[in-house]
C-alpha positions in Angstrom: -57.6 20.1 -103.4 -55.1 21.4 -106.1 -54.8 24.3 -105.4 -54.1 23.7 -101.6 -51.2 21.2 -102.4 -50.1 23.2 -105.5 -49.4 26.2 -102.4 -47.9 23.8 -100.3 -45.2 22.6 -102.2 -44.6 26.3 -103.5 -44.4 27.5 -99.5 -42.0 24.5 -98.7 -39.2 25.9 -101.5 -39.8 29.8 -100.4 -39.5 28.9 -97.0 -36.0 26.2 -97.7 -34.9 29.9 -99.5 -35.6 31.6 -96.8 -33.8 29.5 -94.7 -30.5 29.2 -96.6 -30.4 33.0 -97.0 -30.7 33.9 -93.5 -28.7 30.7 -92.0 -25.6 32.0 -94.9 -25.7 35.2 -92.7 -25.3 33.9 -89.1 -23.3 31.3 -90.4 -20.4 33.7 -91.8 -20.8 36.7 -89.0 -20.4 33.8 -86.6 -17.2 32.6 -88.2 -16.0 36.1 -89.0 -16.7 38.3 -86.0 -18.4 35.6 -83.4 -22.3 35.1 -82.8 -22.5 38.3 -80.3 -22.3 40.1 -83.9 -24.9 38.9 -85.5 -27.5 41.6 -83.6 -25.0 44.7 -84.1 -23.3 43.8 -87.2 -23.5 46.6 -90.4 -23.4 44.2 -92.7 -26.2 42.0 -91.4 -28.1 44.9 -91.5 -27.4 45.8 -95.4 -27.9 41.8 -95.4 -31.6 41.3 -94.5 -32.5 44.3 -97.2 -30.5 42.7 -100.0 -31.7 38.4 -98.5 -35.5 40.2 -98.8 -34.5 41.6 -102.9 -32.8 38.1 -104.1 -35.7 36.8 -102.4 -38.2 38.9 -104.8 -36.5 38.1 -107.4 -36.8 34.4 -107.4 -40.4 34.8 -106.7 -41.0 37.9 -109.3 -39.9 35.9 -112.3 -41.8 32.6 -111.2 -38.8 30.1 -109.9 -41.4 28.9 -107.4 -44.6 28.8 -109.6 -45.3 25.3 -110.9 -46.4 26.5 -114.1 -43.5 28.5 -114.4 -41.1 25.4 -113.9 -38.1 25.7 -115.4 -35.3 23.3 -116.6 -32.0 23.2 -114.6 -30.2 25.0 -116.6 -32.7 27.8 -116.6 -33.3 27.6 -112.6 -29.5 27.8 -112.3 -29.9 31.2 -114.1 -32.1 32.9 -112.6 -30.4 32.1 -109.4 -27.1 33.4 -110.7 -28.9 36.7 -112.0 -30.5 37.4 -108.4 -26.9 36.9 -106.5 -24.8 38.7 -108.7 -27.7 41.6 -108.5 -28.2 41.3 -104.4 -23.8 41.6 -104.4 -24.2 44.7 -106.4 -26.7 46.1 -104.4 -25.3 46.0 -101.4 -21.4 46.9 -102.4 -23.4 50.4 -103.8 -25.4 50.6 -100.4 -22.3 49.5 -98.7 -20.2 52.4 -100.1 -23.1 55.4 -99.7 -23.4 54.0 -95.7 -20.1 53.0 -95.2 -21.0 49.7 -93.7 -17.3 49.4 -91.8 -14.7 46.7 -92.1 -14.7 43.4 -93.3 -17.8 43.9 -95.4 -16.4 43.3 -98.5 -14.6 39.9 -97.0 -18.4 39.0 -95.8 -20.5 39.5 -98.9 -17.9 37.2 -101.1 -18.6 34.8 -98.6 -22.1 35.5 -98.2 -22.6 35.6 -101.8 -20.8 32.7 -102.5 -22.4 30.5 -100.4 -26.0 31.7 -101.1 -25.0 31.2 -104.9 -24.2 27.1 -104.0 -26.8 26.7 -102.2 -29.9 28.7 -103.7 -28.2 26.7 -106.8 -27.8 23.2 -106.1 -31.9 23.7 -104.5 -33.0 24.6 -107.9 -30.9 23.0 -110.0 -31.7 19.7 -108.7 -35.0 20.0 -108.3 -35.4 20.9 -112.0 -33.0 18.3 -112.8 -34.4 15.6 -110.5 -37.9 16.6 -112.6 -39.8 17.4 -109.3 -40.6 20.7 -110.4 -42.5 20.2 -113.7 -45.8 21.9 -114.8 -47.9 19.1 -115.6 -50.5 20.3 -118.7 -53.5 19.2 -120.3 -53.4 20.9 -123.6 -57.3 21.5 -124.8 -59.1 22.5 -128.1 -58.7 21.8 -131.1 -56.9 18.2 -132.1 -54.7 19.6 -134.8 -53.3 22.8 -132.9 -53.2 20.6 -129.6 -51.0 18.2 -131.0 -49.0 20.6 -132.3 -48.6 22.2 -129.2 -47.9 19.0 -127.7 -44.8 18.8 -129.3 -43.7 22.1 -128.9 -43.8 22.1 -125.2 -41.8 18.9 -125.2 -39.2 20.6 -127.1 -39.2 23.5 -125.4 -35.7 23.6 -124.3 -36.0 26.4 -121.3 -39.3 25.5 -119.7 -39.9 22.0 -117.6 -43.5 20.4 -119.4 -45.2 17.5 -118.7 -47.5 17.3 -121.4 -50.9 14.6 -119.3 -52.6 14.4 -122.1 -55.7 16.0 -124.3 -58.8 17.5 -123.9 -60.3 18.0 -127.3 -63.7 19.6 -128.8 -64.5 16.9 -131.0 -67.3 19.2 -132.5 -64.6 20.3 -134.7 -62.6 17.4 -135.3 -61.6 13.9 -133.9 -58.1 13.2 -132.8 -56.2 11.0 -135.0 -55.5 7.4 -134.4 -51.9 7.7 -132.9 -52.5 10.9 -130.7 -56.0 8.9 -129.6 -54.5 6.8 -126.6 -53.7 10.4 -124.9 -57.3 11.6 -125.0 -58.5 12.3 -121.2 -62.0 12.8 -122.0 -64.5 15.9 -123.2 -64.1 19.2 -123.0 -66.8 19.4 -120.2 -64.8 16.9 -117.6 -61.6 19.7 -117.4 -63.0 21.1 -113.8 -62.6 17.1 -112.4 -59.5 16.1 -115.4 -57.4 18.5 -113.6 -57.9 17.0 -110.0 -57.9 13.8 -111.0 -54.4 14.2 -112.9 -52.8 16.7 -110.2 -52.5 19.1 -113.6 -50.7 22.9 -112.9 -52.0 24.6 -116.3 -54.2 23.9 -119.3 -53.1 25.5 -122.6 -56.2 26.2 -124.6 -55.9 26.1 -128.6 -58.2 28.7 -129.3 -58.2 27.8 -133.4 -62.1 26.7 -134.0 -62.8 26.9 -130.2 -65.7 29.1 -129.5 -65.4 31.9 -126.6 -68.7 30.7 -125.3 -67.1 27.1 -124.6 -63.7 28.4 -123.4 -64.7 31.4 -120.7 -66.8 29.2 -118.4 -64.0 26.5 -118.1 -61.2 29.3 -117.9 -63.1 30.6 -115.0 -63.5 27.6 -113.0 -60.0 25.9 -113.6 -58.8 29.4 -112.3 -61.2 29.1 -109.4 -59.5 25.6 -108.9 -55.8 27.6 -108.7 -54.5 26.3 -112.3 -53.3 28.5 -114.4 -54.9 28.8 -117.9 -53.0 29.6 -120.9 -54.0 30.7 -124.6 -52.5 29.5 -128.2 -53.6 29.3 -131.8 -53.3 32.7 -132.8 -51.8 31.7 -136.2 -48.4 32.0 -137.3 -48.0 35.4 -135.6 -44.1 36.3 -133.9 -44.4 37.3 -130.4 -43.3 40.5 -130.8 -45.8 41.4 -132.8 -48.1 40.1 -129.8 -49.4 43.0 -127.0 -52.3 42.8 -124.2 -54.0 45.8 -123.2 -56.8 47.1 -121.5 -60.2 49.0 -122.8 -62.2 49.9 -119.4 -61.1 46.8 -117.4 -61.5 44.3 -120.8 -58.1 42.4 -121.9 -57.5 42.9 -125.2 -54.8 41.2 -127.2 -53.6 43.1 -129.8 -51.6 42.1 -133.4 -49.1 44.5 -134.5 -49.1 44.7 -138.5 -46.4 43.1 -140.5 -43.7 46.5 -141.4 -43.7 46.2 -145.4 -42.5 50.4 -145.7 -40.6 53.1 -143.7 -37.5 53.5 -142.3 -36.6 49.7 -141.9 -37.0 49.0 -145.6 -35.1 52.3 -146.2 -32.2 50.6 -143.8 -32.9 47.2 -145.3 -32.4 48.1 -149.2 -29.0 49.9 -147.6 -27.7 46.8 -146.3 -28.8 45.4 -149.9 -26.4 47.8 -151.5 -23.4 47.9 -149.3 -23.2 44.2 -148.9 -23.9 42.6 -152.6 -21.5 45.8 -154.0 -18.6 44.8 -151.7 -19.7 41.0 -152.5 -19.4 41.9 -156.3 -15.9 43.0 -155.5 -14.5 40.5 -153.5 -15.5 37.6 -155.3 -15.3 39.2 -158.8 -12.0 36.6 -159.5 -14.4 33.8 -158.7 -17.1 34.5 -160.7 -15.1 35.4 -163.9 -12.9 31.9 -163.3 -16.4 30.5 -163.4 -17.8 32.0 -166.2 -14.8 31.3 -168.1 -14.9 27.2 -166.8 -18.7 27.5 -168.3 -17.6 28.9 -171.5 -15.0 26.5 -172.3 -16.1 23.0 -170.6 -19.5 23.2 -171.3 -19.8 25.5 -174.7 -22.7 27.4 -173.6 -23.5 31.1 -172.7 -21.9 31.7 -168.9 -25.0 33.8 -168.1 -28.7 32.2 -167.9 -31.5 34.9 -167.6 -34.8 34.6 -166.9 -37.8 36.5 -166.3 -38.8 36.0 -163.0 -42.1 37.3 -161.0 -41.2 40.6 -158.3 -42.4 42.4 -155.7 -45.8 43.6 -157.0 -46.3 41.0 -159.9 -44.0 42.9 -161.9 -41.9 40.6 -163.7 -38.1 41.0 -164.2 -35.1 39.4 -165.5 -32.8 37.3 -162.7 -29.3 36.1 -163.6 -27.5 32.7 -162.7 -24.7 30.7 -164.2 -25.9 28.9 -166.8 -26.1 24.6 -165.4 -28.2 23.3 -167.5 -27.6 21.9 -171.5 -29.0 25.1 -174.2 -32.5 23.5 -174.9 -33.1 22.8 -171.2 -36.7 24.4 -171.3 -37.9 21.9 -174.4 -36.4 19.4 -172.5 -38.6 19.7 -169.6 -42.0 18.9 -171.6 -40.9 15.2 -171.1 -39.4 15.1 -167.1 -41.5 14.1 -163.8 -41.9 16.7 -161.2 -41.1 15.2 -158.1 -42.0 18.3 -155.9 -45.7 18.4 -154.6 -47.3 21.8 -156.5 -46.7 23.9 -159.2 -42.7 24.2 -158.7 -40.6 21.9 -161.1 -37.9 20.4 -159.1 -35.8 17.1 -159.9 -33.3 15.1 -157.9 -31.3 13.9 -160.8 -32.6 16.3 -163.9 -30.5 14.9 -166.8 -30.5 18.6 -168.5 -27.8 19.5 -165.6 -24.3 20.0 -166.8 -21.6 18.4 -164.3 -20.2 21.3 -164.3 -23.9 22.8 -163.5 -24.2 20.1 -160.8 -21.5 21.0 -159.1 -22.6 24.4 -158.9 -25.8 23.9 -157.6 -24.3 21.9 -155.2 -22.0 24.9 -153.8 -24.9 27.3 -154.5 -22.1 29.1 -156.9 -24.6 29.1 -159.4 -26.6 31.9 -157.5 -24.1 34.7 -157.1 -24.9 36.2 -160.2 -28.3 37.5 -158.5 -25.8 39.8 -156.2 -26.2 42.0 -160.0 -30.4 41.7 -159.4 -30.1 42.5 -155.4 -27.2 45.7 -156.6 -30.3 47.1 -159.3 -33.4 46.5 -156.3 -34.5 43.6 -158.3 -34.1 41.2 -155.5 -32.6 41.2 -152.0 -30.5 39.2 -149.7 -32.9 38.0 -147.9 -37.1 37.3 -149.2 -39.1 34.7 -151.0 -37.7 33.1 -153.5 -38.8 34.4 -157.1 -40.5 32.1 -159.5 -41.1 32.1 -163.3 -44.9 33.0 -164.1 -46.0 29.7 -165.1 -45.6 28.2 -161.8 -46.8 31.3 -159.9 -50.3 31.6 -161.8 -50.3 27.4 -161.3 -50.2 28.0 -157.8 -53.3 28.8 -155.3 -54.4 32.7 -154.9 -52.8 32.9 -151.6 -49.3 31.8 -152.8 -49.3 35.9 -154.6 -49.3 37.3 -151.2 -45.2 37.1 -151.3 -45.1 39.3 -153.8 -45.5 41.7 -151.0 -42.1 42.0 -150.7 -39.0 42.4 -152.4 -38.3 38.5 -153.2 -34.1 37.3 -152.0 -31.7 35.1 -152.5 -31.8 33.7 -149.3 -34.9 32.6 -147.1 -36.6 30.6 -144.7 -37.4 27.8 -147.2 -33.4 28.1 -148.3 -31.9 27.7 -145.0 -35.1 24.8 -144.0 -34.0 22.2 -146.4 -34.4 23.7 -150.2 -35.1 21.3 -152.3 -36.4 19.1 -149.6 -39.2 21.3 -149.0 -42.4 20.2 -150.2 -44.6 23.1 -151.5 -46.9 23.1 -148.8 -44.3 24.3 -146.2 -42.1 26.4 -149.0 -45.5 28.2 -149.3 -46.2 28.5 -145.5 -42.6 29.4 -144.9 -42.8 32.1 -147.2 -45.8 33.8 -145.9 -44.5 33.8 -142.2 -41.6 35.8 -143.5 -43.8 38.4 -144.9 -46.5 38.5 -142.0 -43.6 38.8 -139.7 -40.9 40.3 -141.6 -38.3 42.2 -139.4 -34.3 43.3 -139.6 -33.8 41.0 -136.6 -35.5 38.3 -138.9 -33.2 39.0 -141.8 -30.5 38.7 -140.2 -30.6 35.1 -138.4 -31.5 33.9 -142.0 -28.2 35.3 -143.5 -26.8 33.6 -140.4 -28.1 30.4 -141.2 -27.4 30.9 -144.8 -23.7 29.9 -144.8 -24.7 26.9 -142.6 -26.5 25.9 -144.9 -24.8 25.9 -148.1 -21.9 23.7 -146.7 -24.4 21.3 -145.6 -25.5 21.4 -149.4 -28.7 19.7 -147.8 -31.6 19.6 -150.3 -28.9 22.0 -152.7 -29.7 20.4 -156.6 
C-alpha cells in the first residue's frame, strides 16, 4: 500500500517536470519563430537532449525520492545546479553543431523560465512541508533519541521524525521520550503502513544482526527505505562500503596519527606560532612587565604538564594566580565533575590574572611550547599528572597526540564543559584527527575567545 502511493506521488512531480520543461520549449519557439517551428527548429532539437539531462539530474541526486526530501533551500539548489549545467551543455553542443540563429536568445529564455518554474515546484513544496520523509527511528533508546534530535536539526534534509521503535531487551525508553513509543520491534512491517512512514533509521548500537536483517528485508519489500546509525563517533570520511563477492561491507578508515600530514601539521606549528612570537612580542613583554609591577610575582608560571606519549614536560603561561596558589588549593571546592580542578570564582586569581584569563592572554606564552614541539596549535588540552592518573584508563588515549592550545573542548564552552564531554570531545579529535579538522577549530578559536564564554 506504501509503496504504491509512495510511487504515486513521486510520478505526479516527475511527470509536472516533465511538463514544464517541455511546455518552456513550445512556449518560447512559439513566441520566437511561430508554432510551425517547433518540429524543424535546431534548437528544439539540442532542447529535448539537454530537458532529458536536467531531467536526470533532479532524479539522480533524489529531488523526487521521499526519503531524500530536502528543505527549500536545498530543493532550490539542486534545481539551480541542473539549469545552469543543461545551459552549459547545450551553448557547448550549440557551438560544435552550430545550431543557427537566435539560439542564444532562446536558451536565456528557455533557461530562465525552466529555472522559475522547476524552482517555485520545489521550493514550495519543501517549504509548504508536503515533501517530508516521515521516519520511525528504531533500536536502541539511547542512540534513537539521539538520532531523533539530530534529524530535526538537520538543517539540509526535510525529517519528520513519527516516533520510536525500540528493543527494550536492551533498555527501556525514558519517561519523557515514552509518549513517542509506537510499539515493539516486531510490529515495524504494519508501524510503517499504519503511519504512512518513507524510511526507518536503525540504531545498530546493542541491536543484534539476527533481529535487524529480517525486518530490513521486509520493510524494503514494503518500498521504504532502511537506513543504518550507531557506528560510534566515527567522521564520515573515514566511513567506505565495499563489496567482497556480492557481501556489503562497511569499512572504518584508521585515525592518521603519522606521515606526511603530521609532517605538514608540525610545519604549520612552526611558521605560525614563530611569526605569532613576532608580531605580538610588544604585547606579551607590556604584559609581563604589568605582572611584574602590579602583582609582584614572577611574569612566567611553569608547570610540568603530561605530553604526547606520557612524557611529561614543562608548559609556560602568565603567571594569574597569588605565589602559594598550589597550597592554597588543599582548601577550595572543585566545581567541575572529575579529576580536573576548575573554579568559577577561585580567590587565588589575581585581577590582573582574571582579566587575563578572561581574554585568554594568559595562554600565549604556550606559542614558546608549540615553537620547541612541546605542544601544538590545535590538540587536547594538557594536564598536570595528578589529575591525569585521577582520571579513568581511557582518558590516556589523548596522549596519542601532540596535546594544543586550542581544541574541541576550547571552542565548545571551556570551562563550561563538564568532564564527561571534555573527555568525549577529546577522544573524537584523536579517532578522527585531520588537517581539515584543525583548521575549523583554529576558525572557531577566535570566536571564541571574544565570546569569553566558559574563559576563567
Amino acid at each position: 500500500m506504501h509503496a504504491r502511493s509512495s510511487r504515486t506521488r513521486t510520478l505526479f512531480h516527475i511527470v509536472l517536470d516533465v511538463l514544464i520543461l517541455f511546455m518552456v520549449m513550445a512556449f518560447v519557439t512559439s513566441r520566437l519563430w511561430g508554432p510551425g517551428h517547433l518540429l524543424t527548429s535546431g534548437s528544439v532539437r539540442l532542447g529535448v537532449p539537454v530537458a532529458i539531462g536536467v531531467l536526470g539530474y533532479l532524479l539522480w541526486v533524489g529531488l523526487y525520492d521521499q526519503a531524500e526530501a530536502r528543505r527549500w533551500p536545498a530543493a532550490v539548489g539542486e534545481v539551480t545546479r541542473a539549469v545552469i549545467t543543461g545551459a552549459a551543455g547545450f551553448s557547448l553542443a550549440g557551438f560544435v553543431v552550430a545550431v543557427g540563429g537566435g539560439a542564444r536568445r532562446w536558451l536565456v529564455l528557455v533557461a530562465a523560465l525552466w529555472y522559475v518554474f522547476l524552482a517555485v515546484h520545489h521550493g514550495l513544496r519543501a517549504a509548504l512541508q508536503l515533501n517530508r520523509s516521515r521516519v520511525i527511528v528504531a533500536g536502541s533508546p539511547r542512540q534513537a533519541i539521539a538520532m531523533r534530535d539530530a534529524l530535526r536539526r538537520d538543517r539540509r534534509r526535510a525529517y519528520q521524525v513519527v516516533g520510536f521503535v525500540v528493543d527494550e531487551s536492551i533498555a527501556r525508553l525514558p519517561d519523557r521520550a515514552s509518549r513517542e513509543s509506537l510499539g515493539a520491534l516486531e510490529e515495524l512491517p504494519a508501524l510503517v503502513e499504519l503511519h504512512d512512514v518513507d524510511q526507518v533509521m536503525f540504531c545498530m548500537d546493542g541491536l543484534t544482526g539476527g533481529k535487524f536483517a529480517p525486518l530490513a528485508r521486509m520493510l524494503n519489500r514494503q518500498g521504504i527505505e532502511v537506513s543504518l546509525t550507531g557506528l560510534g563517533d566515527i567522521a564520515p570520511r573515514r566511513v567506505g562500503i565495499s563489496h567482497v563477492e556480492g557481501h556489503p561491507v562497511i569499512a572504518i578508515s584508521p585515525s592518521i596519527i603519522s606521515g606526511w600530514r603530521i609532517a605538514v601539521k608540525r610545519g604549520v606549528d612552526i611558521v605560525i606560532s614563530l611569526l605569532a612570537l613576532v608580531a605580538l612580542s610588544p604585547l606579551m613583554g607590556a604584559v609581563a612587565l604589568a605582572i611584574r609591577f602590579v602583582d609582584g610575582v614572577s611574569p612566567i608560571f611553569r608547570q610540568k604538564r603530561v605530553g604526547k606519549g606520557g612524557d611529561l614536560f614543562t608548559i609556560y603561561k602568565f603567571q594569574t594566580m597569588v605565589a602559594d596558589a598550589e597550597e592554597l588549593k588543599i582548601d577550595l571546592t572543585n566545581e567541575l565533575d572529575g579529576p580536573v580542578f576548575k573554579m568559577e570564582t577561585d580567590p587565588r586569581i589575581t585581577k590582573l590574572g582574571a582579566v587575563l584569563r578572561k581574554t585568554s592572554i594568559d595562554e600565549l606564552p604556550q606559542l614558546i611550547n608549540v615553537l620547541r614541539g612541546d605542544m601544538s596549535l590545535v590538540g587536547p588540552r594538557p594536564f598536570v599528572e595528578s589529575e591525569v592518573d585521577a582520571a579513568p584508563a581511557s582518558f590516556r588515549q589523548r596522549e596519542a597526540v601532540t596535546p594544543g592550545m586550542t581544541g574541541h573542548w576550547q571552542v565548545s564552552g571551556r570551562s563550561d564543559t563538564d568532564f564527561g564531554e571534555l573527555d568525549e570531545l577529546d577522544r573524537w579529535y584523536v579517532d578522527n584527527w585531520s588537517l581539515g579538522e584543525d583548521l575549523g577549530i583554529l576558525a572557531k578559536t577566535v570566536p571564541a575567545v571574544l565570546r569569553q564564554k566558559g574563559a576563567r
